[in-house]
Every structure is written in C-alpha cells, then in structure tokens.
C-alpha positions as semicolon CSV with decimal commas, in nm:
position;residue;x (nm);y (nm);z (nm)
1;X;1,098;-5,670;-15,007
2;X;1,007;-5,792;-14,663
3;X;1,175;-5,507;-14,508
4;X;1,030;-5,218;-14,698
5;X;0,695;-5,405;-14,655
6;X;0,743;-5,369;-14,293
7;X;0,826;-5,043;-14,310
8;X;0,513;-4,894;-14,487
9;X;0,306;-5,132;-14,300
10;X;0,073;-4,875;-14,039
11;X;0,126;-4,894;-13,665
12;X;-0,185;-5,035;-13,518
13;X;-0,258;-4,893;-13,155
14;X;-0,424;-5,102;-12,918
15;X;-0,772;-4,986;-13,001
16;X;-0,696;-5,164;-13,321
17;X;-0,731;-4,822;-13,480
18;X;-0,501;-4,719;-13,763
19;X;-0,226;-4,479;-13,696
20;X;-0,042;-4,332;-14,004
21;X;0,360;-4,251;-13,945
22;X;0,419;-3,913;-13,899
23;X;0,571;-3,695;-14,167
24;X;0,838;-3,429;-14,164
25;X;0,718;-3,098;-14,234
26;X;0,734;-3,062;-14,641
27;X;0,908;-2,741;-14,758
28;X;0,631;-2,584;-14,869
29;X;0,470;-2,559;-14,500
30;X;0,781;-2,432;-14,374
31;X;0,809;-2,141;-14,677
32;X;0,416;-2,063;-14,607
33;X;0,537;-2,016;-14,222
34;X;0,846;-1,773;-14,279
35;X;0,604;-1,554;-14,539
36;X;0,338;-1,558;-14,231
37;X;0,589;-1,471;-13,983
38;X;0,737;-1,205;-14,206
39;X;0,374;-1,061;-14,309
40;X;0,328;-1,055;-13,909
41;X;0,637;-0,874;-13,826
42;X;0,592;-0,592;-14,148
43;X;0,235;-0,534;-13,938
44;X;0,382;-0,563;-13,624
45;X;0,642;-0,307;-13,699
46;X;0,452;0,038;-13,758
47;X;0,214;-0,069;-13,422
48;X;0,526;-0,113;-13,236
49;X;0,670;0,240;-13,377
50;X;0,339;0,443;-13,306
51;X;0,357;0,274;-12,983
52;X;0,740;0,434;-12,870
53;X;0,655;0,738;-13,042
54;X;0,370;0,816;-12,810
55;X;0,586;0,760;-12,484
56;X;0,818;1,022;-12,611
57;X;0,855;1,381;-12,589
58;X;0,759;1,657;-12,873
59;X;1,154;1,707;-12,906
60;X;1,264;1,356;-12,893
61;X;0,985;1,259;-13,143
62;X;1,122;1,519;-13,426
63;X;1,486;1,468;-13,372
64;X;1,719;1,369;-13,606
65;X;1,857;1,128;-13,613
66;X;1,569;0,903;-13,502
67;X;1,597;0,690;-13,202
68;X;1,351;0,405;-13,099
69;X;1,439;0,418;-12,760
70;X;1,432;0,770;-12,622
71;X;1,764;0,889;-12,378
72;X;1,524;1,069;-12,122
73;X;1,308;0,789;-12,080
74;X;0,937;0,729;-12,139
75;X;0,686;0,960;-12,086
76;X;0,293;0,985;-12,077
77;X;0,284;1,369;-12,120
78;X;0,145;1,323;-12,459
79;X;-0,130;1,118;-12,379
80;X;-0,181;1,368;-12,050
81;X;-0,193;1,655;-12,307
82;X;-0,419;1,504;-12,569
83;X;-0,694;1,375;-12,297
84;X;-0,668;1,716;-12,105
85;X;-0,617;2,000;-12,401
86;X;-0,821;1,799;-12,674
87;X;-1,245;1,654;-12,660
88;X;-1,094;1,287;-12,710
89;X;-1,319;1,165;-12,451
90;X;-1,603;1,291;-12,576
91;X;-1,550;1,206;-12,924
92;X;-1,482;0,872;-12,784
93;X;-1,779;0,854;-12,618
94;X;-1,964;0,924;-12,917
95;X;-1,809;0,655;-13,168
96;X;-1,916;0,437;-12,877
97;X;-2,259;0,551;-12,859
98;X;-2,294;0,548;-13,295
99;X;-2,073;0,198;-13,301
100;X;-2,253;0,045;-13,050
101;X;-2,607;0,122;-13,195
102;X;-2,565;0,062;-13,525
103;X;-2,389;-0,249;-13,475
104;X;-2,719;-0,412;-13,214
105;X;-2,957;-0,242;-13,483
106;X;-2,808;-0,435;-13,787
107;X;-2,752;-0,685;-13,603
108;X;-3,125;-0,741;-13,545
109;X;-3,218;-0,634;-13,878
110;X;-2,948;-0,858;-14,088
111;X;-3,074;-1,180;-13,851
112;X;-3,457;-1,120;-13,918
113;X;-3,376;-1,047;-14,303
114;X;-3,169;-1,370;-14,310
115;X;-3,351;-1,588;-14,153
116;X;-3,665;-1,501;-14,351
117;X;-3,466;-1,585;-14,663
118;X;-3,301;-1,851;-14,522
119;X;-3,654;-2,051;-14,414
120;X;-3,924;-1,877;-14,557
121;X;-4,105;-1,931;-14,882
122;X;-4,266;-1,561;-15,043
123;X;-4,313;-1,398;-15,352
124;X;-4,038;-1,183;-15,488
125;X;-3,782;-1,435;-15,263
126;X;-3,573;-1,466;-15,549
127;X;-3,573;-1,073;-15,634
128;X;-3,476;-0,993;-15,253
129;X;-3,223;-1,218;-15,269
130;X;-3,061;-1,052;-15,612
131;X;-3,142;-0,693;-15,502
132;X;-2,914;-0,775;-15,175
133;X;-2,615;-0,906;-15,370
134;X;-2,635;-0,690;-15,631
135;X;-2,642;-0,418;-15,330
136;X;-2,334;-0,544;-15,255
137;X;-2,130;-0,434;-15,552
138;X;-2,290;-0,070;-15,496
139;X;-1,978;0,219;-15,394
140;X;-2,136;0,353;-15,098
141;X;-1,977;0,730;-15,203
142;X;-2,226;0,751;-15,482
143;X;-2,498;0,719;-15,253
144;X;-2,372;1,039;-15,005
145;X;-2,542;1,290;-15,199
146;X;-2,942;1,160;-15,154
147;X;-2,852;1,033;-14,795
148;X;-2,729;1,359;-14,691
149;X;-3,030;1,495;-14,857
150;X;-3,266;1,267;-14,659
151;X;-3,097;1,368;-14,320
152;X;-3,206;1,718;-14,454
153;X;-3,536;1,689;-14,474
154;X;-3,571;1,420;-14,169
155;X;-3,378;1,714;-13,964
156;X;-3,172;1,502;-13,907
157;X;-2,822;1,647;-13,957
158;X;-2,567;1,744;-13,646
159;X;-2,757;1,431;-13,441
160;X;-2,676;1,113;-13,333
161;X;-2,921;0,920;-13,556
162;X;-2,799;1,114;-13,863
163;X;-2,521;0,913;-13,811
164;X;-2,622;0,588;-13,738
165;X;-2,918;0,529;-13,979
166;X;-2,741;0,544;-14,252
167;X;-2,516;0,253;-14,153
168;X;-2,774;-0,028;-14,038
169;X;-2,808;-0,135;-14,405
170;X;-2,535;-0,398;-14,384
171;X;-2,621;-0,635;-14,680
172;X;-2,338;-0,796;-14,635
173;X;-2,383;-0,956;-14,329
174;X;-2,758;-1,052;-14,429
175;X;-2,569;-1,293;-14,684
176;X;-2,360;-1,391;-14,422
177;X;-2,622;-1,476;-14,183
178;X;-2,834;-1,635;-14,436
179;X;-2,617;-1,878;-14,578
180;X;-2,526;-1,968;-14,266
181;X;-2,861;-2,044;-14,106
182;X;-2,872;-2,244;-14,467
183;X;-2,686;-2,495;-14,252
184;X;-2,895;-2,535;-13,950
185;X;-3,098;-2,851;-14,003
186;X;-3,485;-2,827;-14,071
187;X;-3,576;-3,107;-13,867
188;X;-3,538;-2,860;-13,529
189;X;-3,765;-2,596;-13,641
190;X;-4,015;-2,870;-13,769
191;X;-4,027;-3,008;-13,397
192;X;-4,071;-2,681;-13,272
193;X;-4,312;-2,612;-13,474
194;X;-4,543;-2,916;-13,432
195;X;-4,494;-2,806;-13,036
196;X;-4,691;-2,472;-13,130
197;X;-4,403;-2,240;-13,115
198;X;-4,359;-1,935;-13,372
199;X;-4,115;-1,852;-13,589
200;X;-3,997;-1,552;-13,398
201;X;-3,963;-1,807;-13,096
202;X;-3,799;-2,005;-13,286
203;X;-3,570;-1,758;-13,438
204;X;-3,490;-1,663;-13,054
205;X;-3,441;-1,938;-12,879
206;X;-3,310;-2,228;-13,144
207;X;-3,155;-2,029;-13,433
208;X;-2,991;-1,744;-13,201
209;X;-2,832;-1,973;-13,003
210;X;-2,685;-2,177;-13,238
211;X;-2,593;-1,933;-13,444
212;X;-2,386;-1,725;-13,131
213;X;-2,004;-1,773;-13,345
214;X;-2,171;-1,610;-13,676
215;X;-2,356;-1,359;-13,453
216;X;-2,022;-1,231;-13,248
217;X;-1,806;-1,192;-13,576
218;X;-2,075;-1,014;-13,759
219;X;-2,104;-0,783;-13,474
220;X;-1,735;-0,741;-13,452
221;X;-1,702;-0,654;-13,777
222;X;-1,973;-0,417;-13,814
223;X;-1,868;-0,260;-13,504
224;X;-1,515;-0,204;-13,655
225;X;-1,673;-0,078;-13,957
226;X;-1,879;0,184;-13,790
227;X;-1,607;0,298;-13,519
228;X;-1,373;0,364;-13,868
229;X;-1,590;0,502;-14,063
230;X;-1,484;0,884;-14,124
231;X;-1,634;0,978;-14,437
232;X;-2,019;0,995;-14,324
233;X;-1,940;1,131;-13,991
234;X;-1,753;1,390;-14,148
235;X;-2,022;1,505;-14,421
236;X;-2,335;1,499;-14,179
237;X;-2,152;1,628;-13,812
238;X;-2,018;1,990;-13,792
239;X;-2,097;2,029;-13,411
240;X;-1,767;2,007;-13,229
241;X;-1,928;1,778;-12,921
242;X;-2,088;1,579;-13,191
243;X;-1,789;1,451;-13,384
244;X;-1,660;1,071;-13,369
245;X;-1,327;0,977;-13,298
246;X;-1,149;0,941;-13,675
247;X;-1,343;1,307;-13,748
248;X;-1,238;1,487;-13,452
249;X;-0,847;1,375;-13,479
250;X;-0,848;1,486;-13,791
251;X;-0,990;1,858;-13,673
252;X;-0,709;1,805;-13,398
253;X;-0,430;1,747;-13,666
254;X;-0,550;2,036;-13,924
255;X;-0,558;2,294;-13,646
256;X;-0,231;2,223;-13,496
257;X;-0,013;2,120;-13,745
258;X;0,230;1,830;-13,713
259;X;0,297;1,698;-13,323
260;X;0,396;1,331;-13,373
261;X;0,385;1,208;-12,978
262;X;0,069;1,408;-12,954
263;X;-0,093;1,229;-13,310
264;X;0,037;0,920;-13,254
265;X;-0,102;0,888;-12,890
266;X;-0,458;0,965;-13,029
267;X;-0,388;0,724;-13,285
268;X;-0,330;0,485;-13,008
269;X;-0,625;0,526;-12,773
270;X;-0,861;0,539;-13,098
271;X;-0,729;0,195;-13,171
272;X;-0,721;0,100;-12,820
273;X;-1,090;-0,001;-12,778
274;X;-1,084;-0,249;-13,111
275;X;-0,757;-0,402;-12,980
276;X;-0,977;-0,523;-12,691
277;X;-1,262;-0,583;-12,850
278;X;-1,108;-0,798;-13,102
279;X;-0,871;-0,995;-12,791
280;X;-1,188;-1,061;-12,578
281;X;-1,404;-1,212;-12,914
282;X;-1,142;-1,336;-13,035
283;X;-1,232;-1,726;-13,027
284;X;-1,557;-1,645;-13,142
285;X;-1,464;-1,457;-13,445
286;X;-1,204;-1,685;-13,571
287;X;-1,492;-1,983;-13,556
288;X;-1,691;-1,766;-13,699
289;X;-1,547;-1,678;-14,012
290;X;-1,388;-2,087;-14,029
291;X;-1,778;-2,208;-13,984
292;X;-1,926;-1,973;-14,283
293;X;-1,558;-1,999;-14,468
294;X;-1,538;-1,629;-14,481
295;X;-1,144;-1,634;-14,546
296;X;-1,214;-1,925;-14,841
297;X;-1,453;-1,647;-15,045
C-alpha cells in the first residue's frame, strides 16, 4: 500500500505548485492524428498534382501513361502562354479591385450593424436580430433574378459596382461580430463614456482594437468568398475586360477546349493570391475563429 501510495502521490515543484505525472498519449489521440494526417495528405495530393502539371508541356501533360515527373524537365511555357495569349492579368486585377471592396465595405457595415446590436437598446432590436438569422438560411440563387433586375434599372450592369453591391450584405459575419463584441466587458465603454466620448469613438478606438483577431478572419473570409464567387460575376459581366478571374477562365476553357498545363497553370495563379493571403493572416485567423468558437458551431 505504501508503495502505490507513493506512486500516485503528485510531484511538488519547488514553487510548492502541483505538478500532475505525465501521461502517454491514449489511443484515441493517436487514431485522431493518423485520420488528420491522412485528411491532410488526400488535400495535399490534387494541389501537389495541379502543381507538376503546370510545369509540364501540352504533350507531356496528355500522355499516356501519366508521369508525375516529366523526362524533359520542368517548364514555365504554360504559365508564359496563359499570361501573354490570355487577359489573366486583367481579370486578376479586377477580382482584386471587386474582392478588395466588398470585403472593406462589409467589413464596415457588418461592425457598425454588430455593434449596434451588440450595445444598443432600440425598438424592433429583437426583429433585426431574427430578420438577420433568418437571412441566413436564405439560398442566395433565388434572389439572382430581382438583383439582376435592380442592376437594370440602377444601370448598373457590365460595371464594377454591379458586382460588388450585391455582395456587402454579409449577415453572417454581422452575427459573428456581434456575438463577439457580446464579450467585450461593459465597464470600458461606461468609462469612456463618463469621459464624454461617443459611441462611434468608442466603436473606433476601444472596440476595433480589441476586436483586430475577429476583424482579420472576417475579412479573410469574405475576401475568399468574393474572389470565388463565379455565379454573380457571370450573370451581371459580359464585357471581356470586365470579367473576374473564376469567369474569365472559364471563357478561356470553353473557347479552347481541353489544354491541361495551360488550365491548370491558371488554376494555379487564381489560387495563388489566397495561398498568401491566408499564410500572411494566418495567426490571426486561427485566433479568430478559436476566440468566437467558429469551428465548435
């Protein structure tokens, strides 16, 4: 008895705080690891595959049998031929124009429309907050038809703003933001406002700045959203110089047929810019989505 007593008795560090003996990894850790790594490496794989296919010729791309590694080397000629034969820089420049302001507009507009549900007390609170969830389970196809009839009459069709407008209505992220300022305490905006400051100062220089982890995944992910989106684009664009990225690929692949170094090398530098994106936020998105449990929902 004395020697299993001693055994289960906790180490005690100087500090006289409590240490608890460490304990193997159970089995179930170590299955939830090999189904990660695996899930990883079944993504991993088709990235990887577009990847070699790109750095190979038209010939090498379409033989048979296939071959990861092509025998004449690696080659850039199709990403030469689809940036010099193809408007892929200027339909890249235009998903960054369209991503870029819709994702600052909603950005603005989801923060002001949390916040005020989030802090404020107003008639029809309770309504707002319903209307915005029950937005939420709306299919945005069904609403295509009286959009695209709205860009009509605002003459708004073959522009820049017939494509962005449409997308700033992200209720979404006003949940988001909203039950996260939830969390900020009171007693801040109290003291600030016994100092004399308003709500919009207070909004911009306590709640923004608190709030920066929530802010920088919401923007990531609305900025994904609108660089991907195809089907808007598509309906409301028909000028050439006009198109986004995901509509004028497509164009590219209908006119010429099949040409797999060629279509995989645009799908490359269309993914390009979120691969960075999402590597240079990348600390702030995963705290954001572990602060407002995002992955739990």
């Amino acid at each position: 008895m004395t020697a299993q007593t001693l055994e289960r008795t906790p180490v005690t560090s100087a500090r006289g705080a409590t240490r608890k003996p460490r304990r193997k990894p159970r089995a179930g850790r170590i299955a939830s690891y090999v189904v990660i790594a695996v899930l990883a490496f079944g993504w991993l794989v088709p990235v990887l595959w577009a990847v070699m296919t790109s750095l190979k010729t038209e010939a090498e791309a379409a033989a048979a049998p296939i071959t990861i590694i092509p025998e004449s080397g690696f080659t850039l000629d199709a990403y030469a031929r689809v940036l010099s034969s193809s408007q892929v820089p200027r339909w890249a420049l235009n998903s960054l124009i369209t991503a870029t302001a819709v994702t600052l507009i909603t950005l603005v507009i989801s923060a002001l429309a949390g916040y005020a549900l989030s802090r404020l007390d107003f008639k029809g609170k309770k309504v707002a907050m319903a209307v915005i969830i029950g937005s939420i389970m709306v299919p945005g196809q069904i609403l295509i038809v009286p959009l695209f009839q709205q860009m009509l009459d605002f003459n708004l069709v073959d522009t820049y703003w017939g494509v962005i407008l449409p997308q700033i209505v992200a209720a979404p992220m006003v949940f988001i933001l909203k039950k996260f300022f939830d969390q900020i305490p009171r007693e801040l905006e109290e003291a600030a406002l016994v100092d004399g400051a308003s709500r919009l100062r207070i909004l911009r220089q306590i709640i923004v700045p608190l709030s920066r982890p929530i802010l920088a995944a919401v923007s990531i992910f609305v900025f994904i959203g609108a660089w991907n989106n195809f089907l808007w684009p598509f309906i409301v664009i028909n000028d050439s110089d006009l198109m986004t990225l995901p509509v004028g690929l497509q164009t590219v692949i209908s006119a010429y047929g099949i040409q797999y170094a060629q279509n995989m090398a645009q799908a490359v530098l269309a993914a390009l810019p979120l691969i960075l994106a999402f590597l240079f936020f990348q600390r702030q998105i995963i705290k954001g989505i572990s602060t407002t449990g995002i992955a739990g929902q």
